[in-house]
N, C-alpha and C positions, 0 to 999 in steps of 0.2 A: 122493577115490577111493572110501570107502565108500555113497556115492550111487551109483557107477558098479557097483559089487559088488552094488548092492541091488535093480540091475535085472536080476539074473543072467545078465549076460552078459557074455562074456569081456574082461577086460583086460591089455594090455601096457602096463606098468609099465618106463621107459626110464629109470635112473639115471645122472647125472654122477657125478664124483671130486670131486677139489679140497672149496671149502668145502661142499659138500652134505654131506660124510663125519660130519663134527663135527655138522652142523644135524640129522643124521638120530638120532646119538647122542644128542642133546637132546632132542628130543619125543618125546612123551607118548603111543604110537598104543594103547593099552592096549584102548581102545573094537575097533578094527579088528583086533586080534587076536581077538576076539571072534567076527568075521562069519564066517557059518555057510556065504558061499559064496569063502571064499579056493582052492578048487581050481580056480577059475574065475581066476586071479591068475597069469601071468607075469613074470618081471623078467629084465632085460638090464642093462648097460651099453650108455649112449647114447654113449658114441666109450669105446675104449681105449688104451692102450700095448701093442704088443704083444709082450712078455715075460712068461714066468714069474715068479712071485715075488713079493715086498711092493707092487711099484709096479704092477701090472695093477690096471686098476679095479675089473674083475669080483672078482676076490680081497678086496679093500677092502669093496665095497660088500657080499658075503654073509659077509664077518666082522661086521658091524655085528651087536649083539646082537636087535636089532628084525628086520632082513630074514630074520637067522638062525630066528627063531621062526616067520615067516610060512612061508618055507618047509618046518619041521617039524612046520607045520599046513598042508598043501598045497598052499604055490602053488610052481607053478612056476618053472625060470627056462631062459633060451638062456645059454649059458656062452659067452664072450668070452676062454677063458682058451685061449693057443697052445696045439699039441699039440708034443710035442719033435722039433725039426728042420723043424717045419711053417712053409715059407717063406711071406712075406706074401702072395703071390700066391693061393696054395695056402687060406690061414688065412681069408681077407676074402672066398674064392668061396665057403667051408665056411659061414661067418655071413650072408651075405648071402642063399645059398640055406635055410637056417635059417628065418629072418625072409620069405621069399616063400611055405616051405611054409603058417610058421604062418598066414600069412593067408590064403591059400588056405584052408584049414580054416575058419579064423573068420572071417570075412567081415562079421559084426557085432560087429568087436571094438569096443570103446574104447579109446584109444591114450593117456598120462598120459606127461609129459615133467618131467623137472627139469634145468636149466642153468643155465647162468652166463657173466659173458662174461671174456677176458680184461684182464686190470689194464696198466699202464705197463712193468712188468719182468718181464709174460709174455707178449709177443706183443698187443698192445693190440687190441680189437673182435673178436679170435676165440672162436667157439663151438660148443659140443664139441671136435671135433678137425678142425675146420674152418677153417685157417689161412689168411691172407690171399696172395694171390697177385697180383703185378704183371702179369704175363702172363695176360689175361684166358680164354685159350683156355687154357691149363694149368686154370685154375680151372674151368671147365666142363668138362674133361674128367674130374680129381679129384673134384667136386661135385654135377655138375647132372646128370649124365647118368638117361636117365630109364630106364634098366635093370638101374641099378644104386641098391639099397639101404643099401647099407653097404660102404664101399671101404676097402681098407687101402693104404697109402702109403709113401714115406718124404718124412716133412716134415724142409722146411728153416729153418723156424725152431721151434717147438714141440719141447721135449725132453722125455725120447730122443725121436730121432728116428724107431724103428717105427711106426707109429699105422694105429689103423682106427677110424672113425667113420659115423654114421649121414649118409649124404647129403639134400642137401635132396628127394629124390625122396623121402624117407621121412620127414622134417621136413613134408611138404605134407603129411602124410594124419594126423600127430599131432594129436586133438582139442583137448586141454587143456593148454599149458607153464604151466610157475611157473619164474621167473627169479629167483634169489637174487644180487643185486647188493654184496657187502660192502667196505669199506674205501675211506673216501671219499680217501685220498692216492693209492691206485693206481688205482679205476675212474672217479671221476667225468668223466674225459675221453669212455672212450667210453659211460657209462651218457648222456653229454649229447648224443653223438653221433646213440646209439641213439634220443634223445626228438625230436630236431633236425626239421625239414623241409626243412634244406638238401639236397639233391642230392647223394649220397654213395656208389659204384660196390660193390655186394659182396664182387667181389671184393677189396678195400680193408678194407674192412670189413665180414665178415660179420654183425656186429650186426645191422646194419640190416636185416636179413632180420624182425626182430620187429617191425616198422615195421606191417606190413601181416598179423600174424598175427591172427586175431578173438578168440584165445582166450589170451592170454598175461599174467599176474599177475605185477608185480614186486613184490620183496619187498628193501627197501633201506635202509643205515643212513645212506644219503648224504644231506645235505638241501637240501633247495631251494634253486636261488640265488637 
């Protein structure tokens, strides 16, 4: 990220929850606190929950002592966090036209992702808030649709069940993922998935979407079989 800062030119910065929360609490970014162009520095939440409170991600992710400081040294961020009474419908057109202004504006941004996918007893091969769907035309309608950015929902398996997440319309235009893959009892199924060349339907498994991304870095404690 601070190569992308040092070309002074805008970045959006798209956090996960889940294990990102801890891994972001661990590192060292001491150097990046440093760069002299973090007003040039956006952060979001790449899917949420959408409630007030301890479990929103946006809430998570700018308690982190690290994001906290970025921000109190100028970067920005699009907050994710409901407004009271603000129904989903209402809340995911608010974010989604958000996220259309700021690129409109910035048109040479660079776009920086972190995800993960889901384990065995969380909805297996889901990423972000992008849950798998049997009905293939539900999932293009939730997902794909190319006018929408970030759609809020109610998912039926992913709990709670409010949820807004960034759609793969906005997953295409992200230049850079870093996928943190941990805990080889609960992901190696779909981290294997994810690596596979079998023929495997997205909406099934939205893993596979990183199949064919050009830019996506795992980072795993699982090991080879």
């Amino acid at each position: 990220m601070e190569d992308s800062l040092n070309k002074n030119r805008p970045v959006l910065l798209l956090l996960s929850g889940g294990t990102w929360i801890p891994a972001m609490e661990k590192t060292n970014y001491s150097s990046l606190i440093l760069n002299p162009n973090l007003k040039n520095l956006t952060i979001m939440a790449l899917d949420d929950r959408v409630e007030i409170g301890p479990n929103n991600n946006f809430t998570k992710i700018i308690s982190v002592p690290f994001i906290d400081s970025l921000i109190k040294l100028g970067a920005k961020t699009i907050s994710t966090l409901p407004d009271i009474d603000e129904n989903i419908d209402i809340f995911s057109q608010r974010i989604d036209s958000s996220i259309k202004k700021y690129l409109s504006l910035n048109s040479d941004v660079i776009m920086i992702a972190t995800a993960g996918i889901g384990g065995e007893s969380n909805v297996p091969g889901h990423i972000a808030g992008i849950e798998p769907i049997e009905d293939r035309q539900e999932f293009l309608k939730n997902f794909q649709d190319s006018n929408v950015l970030y759609r809020g929902y109610i998912a039926k398996k992913l709990q709670p069940g409010l949820r807004a997440t960034a759609t793969f319309s906005l997953l295409d235009k992200i230049n850079y993922f870093i996928l943190l893959i941990l805990n080889p009892e609960q992901k190696a199924q779909p981290l294997d998935i994810l690596l596979s060349d079998t023929p495997t339907a997205i909406n099934n498994f939205p893993c596979v979407y990183f199949r064919n991304h050009p830019d996506a870095t795992i980072y795993t404690d699982i090991p080879k079989q």
